[in-house]
ROLO-837580 format. One record per residue (C-alpha): x, y, z; residue in three letters. Coordinates in steps of 0.5 Angstrom, whole numbers, padded with zeros to 4 digits, always signed. Layout:
XYZALA/...
This chain:
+0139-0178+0010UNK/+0147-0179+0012UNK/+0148-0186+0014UNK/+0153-0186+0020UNK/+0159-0192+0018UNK/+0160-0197+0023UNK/+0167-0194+0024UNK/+0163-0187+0026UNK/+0158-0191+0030UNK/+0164-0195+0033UNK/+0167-0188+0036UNK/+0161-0186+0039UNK/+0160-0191+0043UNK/+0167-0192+0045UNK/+0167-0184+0048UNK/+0161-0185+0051UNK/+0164-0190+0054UNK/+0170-0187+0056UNK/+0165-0181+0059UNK/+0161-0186+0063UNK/+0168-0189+0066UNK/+0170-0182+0068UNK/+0165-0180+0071UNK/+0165-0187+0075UNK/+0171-0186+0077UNK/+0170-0178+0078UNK/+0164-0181+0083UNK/+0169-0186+0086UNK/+0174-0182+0088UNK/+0170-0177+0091UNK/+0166-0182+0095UNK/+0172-0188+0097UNK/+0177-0182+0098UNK/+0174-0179+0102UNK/+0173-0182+0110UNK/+0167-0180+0112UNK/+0163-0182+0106UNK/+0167-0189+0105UNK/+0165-0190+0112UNK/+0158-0189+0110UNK/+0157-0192+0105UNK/+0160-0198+0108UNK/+0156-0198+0114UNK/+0149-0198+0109UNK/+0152-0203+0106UNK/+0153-0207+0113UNK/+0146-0205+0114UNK/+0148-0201+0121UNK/+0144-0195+0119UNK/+0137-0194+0120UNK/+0138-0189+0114UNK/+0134-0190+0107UNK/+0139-0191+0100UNK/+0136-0184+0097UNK/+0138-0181+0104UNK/+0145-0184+0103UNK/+0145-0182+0097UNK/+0143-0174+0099UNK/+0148-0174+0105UNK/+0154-0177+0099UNK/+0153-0171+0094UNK/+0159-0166+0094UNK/+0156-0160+0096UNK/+0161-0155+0097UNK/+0161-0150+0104UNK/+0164-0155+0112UNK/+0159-0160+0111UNK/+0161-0167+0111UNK/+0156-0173+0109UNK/+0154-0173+0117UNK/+0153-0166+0117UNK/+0149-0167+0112UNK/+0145-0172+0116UNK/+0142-0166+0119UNK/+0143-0159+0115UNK/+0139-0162+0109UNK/+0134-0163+0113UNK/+0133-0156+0116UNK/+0125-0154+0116UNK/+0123-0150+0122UNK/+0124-0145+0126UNK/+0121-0143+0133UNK/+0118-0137+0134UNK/+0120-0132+0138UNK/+0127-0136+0140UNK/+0133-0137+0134UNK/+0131-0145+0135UNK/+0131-0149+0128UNK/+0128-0156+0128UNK/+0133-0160+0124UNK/+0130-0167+0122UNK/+0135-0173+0121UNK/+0135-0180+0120UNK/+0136-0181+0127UNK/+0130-0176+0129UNK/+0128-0169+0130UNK/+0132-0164+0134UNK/+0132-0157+0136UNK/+0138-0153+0136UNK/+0142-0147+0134UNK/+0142-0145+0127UNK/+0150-0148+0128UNK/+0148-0154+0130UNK/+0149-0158+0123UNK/+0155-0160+0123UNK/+0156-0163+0131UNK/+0149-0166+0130UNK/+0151-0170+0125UNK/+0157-0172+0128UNK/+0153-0175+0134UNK/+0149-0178+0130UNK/+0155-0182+0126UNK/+0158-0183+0133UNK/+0151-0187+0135UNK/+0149-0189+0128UNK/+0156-0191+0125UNK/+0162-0192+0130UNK/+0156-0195+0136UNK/+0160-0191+0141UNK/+0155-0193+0146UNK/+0152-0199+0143UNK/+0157-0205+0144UNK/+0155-0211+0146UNK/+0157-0211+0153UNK/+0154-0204+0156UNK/+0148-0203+0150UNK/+0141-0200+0153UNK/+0136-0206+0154UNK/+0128-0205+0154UNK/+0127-0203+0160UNK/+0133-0200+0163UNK/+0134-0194+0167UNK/+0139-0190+0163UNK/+0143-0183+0165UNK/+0145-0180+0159UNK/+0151-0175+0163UNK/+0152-0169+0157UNK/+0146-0170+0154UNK/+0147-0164+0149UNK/+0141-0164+0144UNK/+0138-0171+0146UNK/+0141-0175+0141UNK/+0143-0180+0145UNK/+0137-0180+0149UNK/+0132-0181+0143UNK/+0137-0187+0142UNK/+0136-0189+0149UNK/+0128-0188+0149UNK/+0127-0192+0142UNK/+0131-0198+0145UNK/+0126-0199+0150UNK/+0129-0195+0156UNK/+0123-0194+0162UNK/+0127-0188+0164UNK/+0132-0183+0161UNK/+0135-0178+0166UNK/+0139-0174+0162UNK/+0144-0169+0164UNK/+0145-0163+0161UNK/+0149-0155+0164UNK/+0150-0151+0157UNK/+0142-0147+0157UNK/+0142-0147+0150UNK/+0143-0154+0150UNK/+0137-0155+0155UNK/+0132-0151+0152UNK/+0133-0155+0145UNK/+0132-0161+0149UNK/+0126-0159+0153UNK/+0123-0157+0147UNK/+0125-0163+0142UNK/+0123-0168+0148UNK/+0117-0164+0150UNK/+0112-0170+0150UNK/+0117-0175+0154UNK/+0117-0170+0159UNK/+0110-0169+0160UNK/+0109-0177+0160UNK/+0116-0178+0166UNK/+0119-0182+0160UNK/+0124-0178+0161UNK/+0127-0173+0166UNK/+0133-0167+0164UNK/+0137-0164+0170UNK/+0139-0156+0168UNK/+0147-0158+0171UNK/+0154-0160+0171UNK/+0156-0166+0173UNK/+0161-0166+0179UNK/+0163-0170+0185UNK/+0159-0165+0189UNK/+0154-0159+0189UNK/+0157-0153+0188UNK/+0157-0147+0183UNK/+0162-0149+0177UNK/+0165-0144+0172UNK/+0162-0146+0166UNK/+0165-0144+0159UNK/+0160-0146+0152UNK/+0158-0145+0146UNK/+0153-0151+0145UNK/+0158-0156+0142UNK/+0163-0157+0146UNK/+0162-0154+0154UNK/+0166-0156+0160UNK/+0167-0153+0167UNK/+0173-0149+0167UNK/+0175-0149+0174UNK/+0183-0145+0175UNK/+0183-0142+0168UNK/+0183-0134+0167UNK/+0178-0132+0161UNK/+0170-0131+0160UNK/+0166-0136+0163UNK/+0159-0135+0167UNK/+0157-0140+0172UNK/+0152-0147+0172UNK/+0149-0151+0178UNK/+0154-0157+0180UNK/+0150-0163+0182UNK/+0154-0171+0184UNK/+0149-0176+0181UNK/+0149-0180+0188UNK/+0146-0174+0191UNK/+0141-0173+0185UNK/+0139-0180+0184UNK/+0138-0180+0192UNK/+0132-0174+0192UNK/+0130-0177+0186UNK/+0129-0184+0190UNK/+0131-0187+0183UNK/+0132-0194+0186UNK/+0137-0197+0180UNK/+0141-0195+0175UNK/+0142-0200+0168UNK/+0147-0196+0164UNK/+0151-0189+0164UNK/+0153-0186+0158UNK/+0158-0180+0160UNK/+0162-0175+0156UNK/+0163-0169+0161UNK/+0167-0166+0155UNK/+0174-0168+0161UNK/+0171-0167+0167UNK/+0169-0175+0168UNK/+0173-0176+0174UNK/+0170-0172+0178UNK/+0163-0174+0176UNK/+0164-0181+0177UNK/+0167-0180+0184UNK/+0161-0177+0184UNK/+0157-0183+0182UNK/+0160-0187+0188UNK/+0155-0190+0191UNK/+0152-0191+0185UNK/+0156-0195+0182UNK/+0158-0198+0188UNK/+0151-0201+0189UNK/+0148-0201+0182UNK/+0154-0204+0178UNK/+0151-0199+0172UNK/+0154-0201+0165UNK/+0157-0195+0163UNK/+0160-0192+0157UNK/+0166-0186+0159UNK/+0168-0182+0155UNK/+0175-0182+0154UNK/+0178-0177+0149UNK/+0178-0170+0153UNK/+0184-0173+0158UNK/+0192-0176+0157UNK/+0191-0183+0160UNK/+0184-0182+0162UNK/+0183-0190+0159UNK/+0187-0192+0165UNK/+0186-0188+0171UNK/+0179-0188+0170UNK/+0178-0195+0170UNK/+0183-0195+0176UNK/+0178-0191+0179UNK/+0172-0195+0178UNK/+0175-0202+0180UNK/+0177-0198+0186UNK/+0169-0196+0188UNK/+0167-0203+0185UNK/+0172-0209+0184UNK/+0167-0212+0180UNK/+0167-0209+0173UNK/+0171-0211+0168UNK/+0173-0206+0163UNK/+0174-0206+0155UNK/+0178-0199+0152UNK/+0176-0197+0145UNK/+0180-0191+0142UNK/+0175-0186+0144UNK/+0170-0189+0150UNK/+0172-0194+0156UNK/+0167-0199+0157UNK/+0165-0201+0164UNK/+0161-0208+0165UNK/
């Protein structure tokens, strides 16, 4: 038998500790120097995430290709697909949601954006139980399922891309059915009127005076879609239009007018949309007050 002198022993553990300090250092670095995983992890820890430990855990391994953690959020949940269509079920922490195979990263993204950044949950506009809630821009529901979770009675969602509204059709099948909620298949604009429309899922928008391919959606104003709906009131207004806000909010004039709507606005796709727009609904009703985030106009 060999006996091992203390001074060997001794080296052992100093190189196993060195090995261990450098993987931990390894492991910090790639997650604190990285934005989005430092912010994950911080929000976990702040508890602001309705996500288990191992599935922050999952979403922070370095795994190659263009997924960040947050779309990581989507991607690793791939189970299903639907048959006779391209439609994958991509189950997140936040819910499942049909999309497009290709869905995985901007899934993710909205779901940081509802779940990490609370874009459209500050304390001034958040949705209350109860509340009628129109989510203009719908996309893939993302908003919708937070808005329905928080108690909505009704979510009018919004939502001119095809693809888009027959993924949320299918992921909201059973809201639908029970009139919780309610998807109009149009661009929102400041009347109705056939919009030229360019999209690929993520990112469409009406593209009136620009040359290129496009195909062509129903536009509707939400004071006359609202007026043959007989809704009678309004709670909350979550819009991101990708740029086309003014045009939807003088279309929303009676609405806001009447209603006082708390509202969310996205102000990202514009130079100086946080002051005009504001400019333009303290016009339609003077009594709002307004708070500017870096990418969302508060309006209460």
């Amino acid at each position: 038998m060999v006996r091992r002198s203390g001074r060997g022993l001794t080296d052992m553990l100093i190189s196993l500790l060195v090995a261990i300090g450098l993987l931990t250092g390894f492991a910090v670095g790639v997650i604190f120097g990285n934005a989005y995983r430092r912010e994950l992890l911080i929000a976990r820890f702040r508890k602001q995430l309705p996500f288990s430990w191992l599935q922050v855990a999952r979403m922070l391994l370095p795994l190659g290709g263009r997924l960040g953690p947050f779309g990581r959020l989507a991607a690793y949940h791939a189970r299903a697909t639907s048959p006779g269509s391209d439609q994958v079920l991509w189950r997140t922490p936040a819910g499942d949601f049909w999309g497009r195979p290709k869905d995985d990263w901007f899934l993710g993204h909205q779901v940081r954006e509802q779940y990490v950044w609370h874009l459209y949950d500050q304390p001034e506009i958040q949705v209350r139980r109860g509340d009628i809630v129109v989510d203009a821009g719908a996309n893939l529901g993302v908003f919708t399922r937070f808005a329905l979770n928080r108690g909505a009675e009704l979510v009018i969602a919004i939502e001119p891309e095809p693809v888009n509204a027959a993924c949320f059709k299918h992921t909201f099948a059973d809201e639908l059915r029970a009139g919780r909620v309610t998807l109009l298949e149009a661009a929102l604009w400041r009347t109705g009127e056939c919009l030229p429309f360019r999209g690929d899922g993520d990112a469409g928008a009406v593209v009136r005076g620009e040359t290129g391919t496009h195909t062509f959606v129903r536009g509707i104003s939400l004071d006359h879609a609202l007026s043959e709906m007989k809704i009678q009131r309004i709670d909350m207004i979550k819009m991101d239009v990708e740029g086309a806000e003014r045009q939807a909010l003088d279309g929303a004039r009676r609405t806001i007018a009447t209603f006082t709507p708390r509202m969310a606005i996205s102000i990202e796709h514009n130079l100086h949309d946080d002051l005009e727009l504001s400019r333009l609904v303290e016009e339609i009703n003077p009594a709002y007050r307004f708070t500017r985030g870096s990418l969302v106009l508060y309006c209460y």
